[in-house]
C-alpha positions in Angstrom: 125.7 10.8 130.0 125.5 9.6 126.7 126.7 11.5 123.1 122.9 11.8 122.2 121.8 13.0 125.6 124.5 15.3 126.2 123.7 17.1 122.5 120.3 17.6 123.8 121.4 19.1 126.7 124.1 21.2 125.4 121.0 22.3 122.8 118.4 23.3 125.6 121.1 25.3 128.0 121.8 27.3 124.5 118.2 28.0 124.5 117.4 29.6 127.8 121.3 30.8 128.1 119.9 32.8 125.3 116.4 33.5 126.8 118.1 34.7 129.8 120.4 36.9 128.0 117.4 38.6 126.2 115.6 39.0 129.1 118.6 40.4 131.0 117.7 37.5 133.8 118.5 39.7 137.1 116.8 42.7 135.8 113.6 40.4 134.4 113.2 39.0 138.0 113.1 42.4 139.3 111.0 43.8 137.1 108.1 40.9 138.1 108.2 41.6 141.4 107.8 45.5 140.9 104.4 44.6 138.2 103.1 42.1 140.7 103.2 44.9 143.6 101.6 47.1 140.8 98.7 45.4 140.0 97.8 44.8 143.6 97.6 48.6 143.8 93.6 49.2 143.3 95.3 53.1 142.2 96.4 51.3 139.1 93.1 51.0 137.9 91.9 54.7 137.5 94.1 54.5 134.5 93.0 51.7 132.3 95.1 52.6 129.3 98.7 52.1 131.8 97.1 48.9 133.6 96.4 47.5 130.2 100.3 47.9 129.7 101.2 47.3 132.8 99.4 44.2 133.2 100.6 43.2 129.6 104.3 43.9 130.2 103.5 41.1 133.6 102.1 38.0 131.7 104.8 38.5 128.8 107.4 38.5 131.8 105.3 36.1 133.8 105.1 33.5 130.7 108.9 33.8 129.8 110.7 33.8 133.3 108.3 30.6 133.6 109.0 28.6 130.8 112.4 29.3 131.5 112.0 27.8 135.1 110.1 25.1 133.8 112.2 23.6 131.0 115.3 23.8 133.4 113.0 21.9 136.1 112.2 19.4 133.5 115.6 18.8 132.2 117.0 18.1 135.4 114.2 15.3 135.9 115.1 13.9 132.7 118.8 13.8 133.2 118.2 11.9 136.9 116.2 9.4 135.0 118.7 8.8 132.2 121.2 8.0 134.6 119.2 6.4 136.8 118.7 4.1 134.0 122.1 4.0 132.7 123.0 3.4 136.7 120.5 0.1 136.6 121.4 -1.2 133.4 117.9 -0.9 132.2 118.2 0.0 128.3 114.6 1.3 128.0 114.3 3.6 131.2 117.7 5.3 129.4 116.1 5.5 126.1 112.9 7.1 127.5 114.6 9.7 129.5 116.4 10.2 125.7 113.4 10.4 124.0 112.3 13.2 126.7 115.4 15.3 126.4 115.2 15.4 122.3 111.6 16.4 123.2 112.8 19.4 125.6 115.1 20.4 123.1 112.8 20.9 120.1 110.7 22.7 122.7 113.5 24.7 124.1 114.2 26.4 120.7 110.1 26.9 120.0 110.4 28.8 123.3 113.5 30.7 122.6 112.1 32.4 119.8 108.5 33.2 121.4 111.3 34.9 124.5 112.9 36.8 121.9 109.6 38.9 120.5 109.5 41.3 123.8 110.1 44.2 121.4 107.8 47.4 121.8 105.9 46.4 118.6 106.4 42.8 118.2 103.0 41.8 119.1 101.6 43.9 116.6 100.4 43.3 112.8 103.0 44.1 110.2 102.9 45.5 107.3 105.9 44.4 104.3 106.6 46.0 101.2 108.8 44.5 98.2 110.1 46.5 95.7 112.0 45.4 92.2 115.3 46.4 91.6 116.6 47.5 88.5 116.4 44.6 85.7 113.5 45.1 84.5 111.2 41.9 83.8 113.8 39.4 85.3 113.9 41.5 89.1 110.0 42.1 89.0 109.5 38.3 88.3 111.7 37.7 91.3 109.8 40.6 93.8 106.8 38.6 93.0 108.4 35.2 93.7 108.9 37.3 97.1 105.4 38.4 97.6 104.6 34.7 97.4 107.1 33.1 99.6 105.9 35.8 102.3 102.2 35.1 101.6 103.2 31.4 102.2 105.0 32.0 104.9 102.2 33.8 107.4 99.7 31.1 105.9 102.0 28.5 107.3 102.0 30.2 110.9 98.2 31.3 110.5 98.7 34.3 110.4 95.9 36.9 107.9 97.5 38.1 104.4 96.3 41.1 103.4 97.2 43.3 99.8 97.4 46.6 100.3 99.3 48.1 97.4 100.2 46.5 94.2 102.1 47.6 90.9 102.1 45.4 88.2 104.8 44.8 86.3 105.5 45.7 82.7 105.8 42.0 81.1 105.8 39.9 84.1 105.7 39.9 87.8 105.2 43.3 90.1 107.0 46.8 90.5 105.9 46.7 94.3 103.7 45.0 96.5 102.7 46.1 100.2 101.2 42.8 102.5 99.3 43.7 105.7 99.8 40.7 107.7 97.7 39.8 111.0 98.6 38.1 113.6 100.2 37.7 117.2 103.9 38.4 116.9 103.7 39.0 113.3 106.1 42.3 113.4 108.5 40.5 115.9 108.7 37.5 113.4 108.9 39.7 110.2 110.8 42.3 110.9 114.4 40.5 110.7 113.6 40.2 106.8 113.8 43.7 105.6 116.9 44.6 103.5 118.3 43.1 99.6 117.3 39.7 98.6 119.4 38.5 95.6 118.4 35.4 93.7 120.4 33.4 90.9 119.5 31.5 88.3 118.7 30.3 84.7 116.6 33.3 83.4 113.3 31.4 82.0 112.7 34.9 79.8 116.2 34.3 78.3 116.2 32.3 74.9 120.1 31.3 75.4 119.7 29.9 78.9 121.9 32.2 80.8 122.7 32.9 84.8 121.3 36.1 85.7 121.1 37.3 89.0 117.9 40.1 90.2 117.7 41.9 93.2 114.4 42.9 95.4 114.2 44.6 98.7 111.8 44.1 101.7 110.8 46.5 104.1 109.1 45.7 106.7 107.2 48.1 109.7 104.8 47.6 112.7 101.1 48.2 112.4 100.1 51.2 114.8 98.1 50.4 117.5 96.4 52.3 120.5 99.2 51.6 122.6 101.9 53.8 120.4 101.4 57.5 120.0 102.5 58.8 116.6 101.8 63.1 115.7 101.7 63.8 112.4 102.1 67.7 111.3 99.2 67.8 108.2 100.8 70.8 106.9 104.2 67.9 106.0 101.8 66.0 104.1 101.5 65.9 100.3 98.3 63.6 99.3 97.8 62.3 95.9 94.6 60.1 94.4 95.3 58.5 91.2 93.3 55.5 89.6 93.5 52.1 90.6 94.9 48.9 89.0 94.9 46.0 90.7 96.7 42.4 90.3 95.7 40.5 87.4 93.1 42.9 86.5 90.8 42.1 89.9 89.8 45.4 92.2 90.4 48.2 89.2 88.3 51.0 89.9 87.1 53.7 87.1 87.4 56.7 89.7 90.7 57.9 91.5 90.4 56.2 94.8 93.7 55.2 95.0 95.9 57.2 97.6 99.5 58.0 98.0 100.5 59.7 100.8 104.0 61.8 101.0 105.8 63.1 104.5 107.6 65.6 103.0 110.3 66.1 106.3 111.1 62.3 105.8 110.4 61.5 102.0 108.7 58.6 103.2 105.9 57.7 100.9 102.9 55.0 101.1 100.0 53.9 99.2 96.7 52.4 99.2 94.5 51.3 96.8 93.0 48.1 97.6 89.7 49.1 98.9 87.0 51.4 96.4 86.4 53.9 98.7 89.1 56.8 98.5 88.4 57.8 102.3 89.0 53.8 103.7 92.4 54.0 101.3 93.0 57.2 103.3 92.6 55.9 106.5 95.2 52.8 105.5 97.6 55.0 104.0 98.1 57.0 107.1 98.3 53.9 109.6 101.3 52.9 106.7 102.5 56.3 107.1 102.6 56.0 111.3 103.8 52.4 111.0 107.1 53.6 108.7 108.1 57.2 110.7 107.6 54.7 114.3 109.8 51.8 112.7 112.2 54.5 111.8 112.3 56.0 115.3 112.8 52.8 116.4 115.7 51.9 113.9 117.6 54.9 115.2 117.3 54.2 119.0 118.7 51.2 118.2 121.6 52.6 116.5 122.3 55.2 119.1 122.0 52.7 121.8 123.9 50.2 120.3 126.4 51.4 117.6 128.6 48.7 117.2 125.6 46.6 116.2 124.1 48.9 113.8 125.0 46.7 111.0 121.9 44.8 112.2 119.5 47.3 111.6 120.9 48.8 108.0 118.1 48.9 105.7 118.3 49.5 102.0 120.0 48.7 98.8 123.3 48.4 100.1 122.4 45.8 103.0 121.8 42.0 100.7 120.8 40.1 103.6 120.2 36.6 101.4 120.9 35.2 99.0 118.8 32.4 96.8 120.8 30.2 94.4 118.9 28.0 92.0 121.7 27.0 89.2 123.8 26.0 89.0 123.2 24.3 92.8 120.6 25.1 95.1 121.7 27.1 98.2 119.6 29.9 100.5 122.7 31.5 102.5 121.6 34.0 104.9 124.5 37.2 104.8 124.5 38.2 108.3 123.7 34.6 110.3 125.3 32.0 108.3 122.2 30.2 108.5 121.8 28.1 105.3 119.3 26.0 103.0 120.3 23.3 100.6 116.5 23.4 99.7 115.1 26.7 97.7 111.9 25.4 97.3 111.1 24.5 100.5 112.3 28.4 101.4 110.6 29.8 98.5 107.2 28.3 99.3 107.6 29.9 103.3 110.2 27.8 105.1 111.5 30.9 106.6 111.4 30.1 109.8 115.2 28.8 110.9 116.2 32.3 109.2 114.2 34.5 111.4 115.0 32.5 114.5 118.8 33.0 113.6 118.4 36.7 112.9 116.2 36.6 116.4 119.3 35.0 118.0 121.6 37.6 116.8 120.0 40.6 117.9 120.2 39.3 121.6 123.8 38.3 121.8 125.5 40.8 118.9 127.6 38.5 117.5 128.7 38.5 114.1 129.4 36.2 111.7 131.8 36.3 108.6 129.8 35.0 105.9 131.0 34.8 102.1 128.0 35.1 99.7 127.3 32.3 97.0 127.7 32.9 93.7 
């Protein structure tokens, strides 16, 4: 086997090794055969809300176990042609059966990631809030530079955007932003990017030219659905109304129907005011306010289940998970993957997507990676 075929091939057994690892293969295969005997089971059906999930939990299985049978069938047909080829002499059969293992392999790692989203709450809409660090004008300029990039970003995959919550900044740019975003997998995509985003470069809002580097955070948390059951004590609530202002002076209301909704127990606090109607702000607020105390449930059964790995799942001011350098080069370096862009712009208008598949990757196999940030 040729160089070039053998990189593709080496490139598509990473894929479904990976695949397989996520889906803890033996286990996976298993599982399938207990749902198929499930659904046969005309019991099942008295309970529509368990044979909606079990019947879900199948064709997520059924679709991953497959593809992972099918690109390993397919490889195998491509390698026997290569050689065939190479065995004949005949230059174009080789390059054909090339041409079809470069194909698998781009296909390979589209798969990979689609395997990796088997989270309880990956399917689901997400919701992602950015906040300005301290720095005034120059970090809000830079939170709103983020509120772009992810707008861009679920545009590019199709994906509905959303503004929920917005807090203008003082001179420039936002305090805080909160993006409901809609669509299939858009929580398992998303939710690798919560944490510190640092960016670096020539202040435009400083006459001498300097370097100054501003710091935003993301946070990012599944949108509630039937599936996922969340109580909420009303006596731990503390709810607020207080008047609207919207971006750019669009949606400002003259009555109090913004919301902001406080769990006392958790200090956990989110806010509508998007909509003019103080009850619809309300009713958003409180899905937030699930969405955040679920994604924190989830964040610690992670952690206890996995402590070695909770480095992963830090969220917060202390965890910079990227870093975006425009002077005096141009460099995106991801903190915990390595994972790297020589292009800013390209990142900064949504080209996100080799980051989240490398944060995807690492939550499967738990490796680390000893990264030294830019400066």
């Amino acid at each position: 086997m040729r160089a070039e075929g053998q990189a593709h091939i080496d490139r598509i057994d990473a894929a479904l090794a990976l695949v397989r690892q996520s889906l803890d293969w033996e286990r996976a295969l298993r599982r399938l055969d207990e749902l198929n005997a499930r659904v046969q089971d005309p019991a099942l059906w008295d309970d529509p809300k368990e044979a909606q999930a079990i019947t879900r939990e199948q064709k997520r299985l059924e679709s991953a176990i497959g593809t992972v049978r099918q690109i390993g069938s397919e490889k195998d047909d491509a390698i026997e042609f290569v050689e065939m080829g190479e065995a004949e002499g005949d230059d174009d059969v080789v390059a054909e059966g090339l041409t079809s293992l470069a194909r698998l392999a781009e296909r390979a790692d589209a798969d990979k990631v689609q395997a990796l989203l088997g989270g309880e709450a990956d399917a689901n809409d997400t919701y992602l809030e950015i906040h300005a660090g301290a720095g005034g004008t120059e970090s809000q300029d830079w939170a709103e530079m983020l509120q772009r990039m992810y707008t861009r970003w679920a545009e590019r995959r199709g994906f509905k955007v959303e503004l929920v919550d917005y807090h203008a900044g003082e001179q420039a740019g936002i305090k805080a932003a909160t993006l409901l975003i809609k669509g299939e997998n858009a929580y398992g995509y998303a939710k690798t990017e919560s944490g510190v985003h640092r960016l670096v470069r020539i202040s435009p809002y400083d006459s001498a030219a300097r370097r100054h580097t501003s710091f935003s955070s993301v946070w990012v948390y599944p949108v509630i659905d039937d599936n996922i059951d969340i109580e909420i004590n009303p006596a731990d609530l503390k709810i607020d109304t207080y008047r609207a202002s919207g971006a750019g002076g669009q949606h400002v209301n003259t009555t109090d129907s913004a919301v902001r909704i406080t769990h006392v127990p958790s200090g956990i606090i989110v806010a509508s005011q998007m909509d003019r109607s103080q009850h619809k702000n309300r009713d958003i607020a409180m899905n937030m306010l699930k969405a955040r105390l679920f994604e924190e449930e989830m964040r610690k059964r992670e952690e206890a289940a996995s402590a070695e790995h909770a480095s992963k799942t830090e969220i917060g001011w202390g965890h910079q998970i990227r870093s975006y350098v425009l002077q005096p080069y141009q460099m995106v370096k991801d903190l915990r993957t390595g994972a790297t862009s020589s292009s800013p712009d390209d990142v900064l208008d949504g080209a996100l997507d080799p980051f989240i598949s490398a944060a995807l990757a690492q939550r499967v196999t738990g490796e680390t990676v000893e990264v030294e940030d830019v400066e």
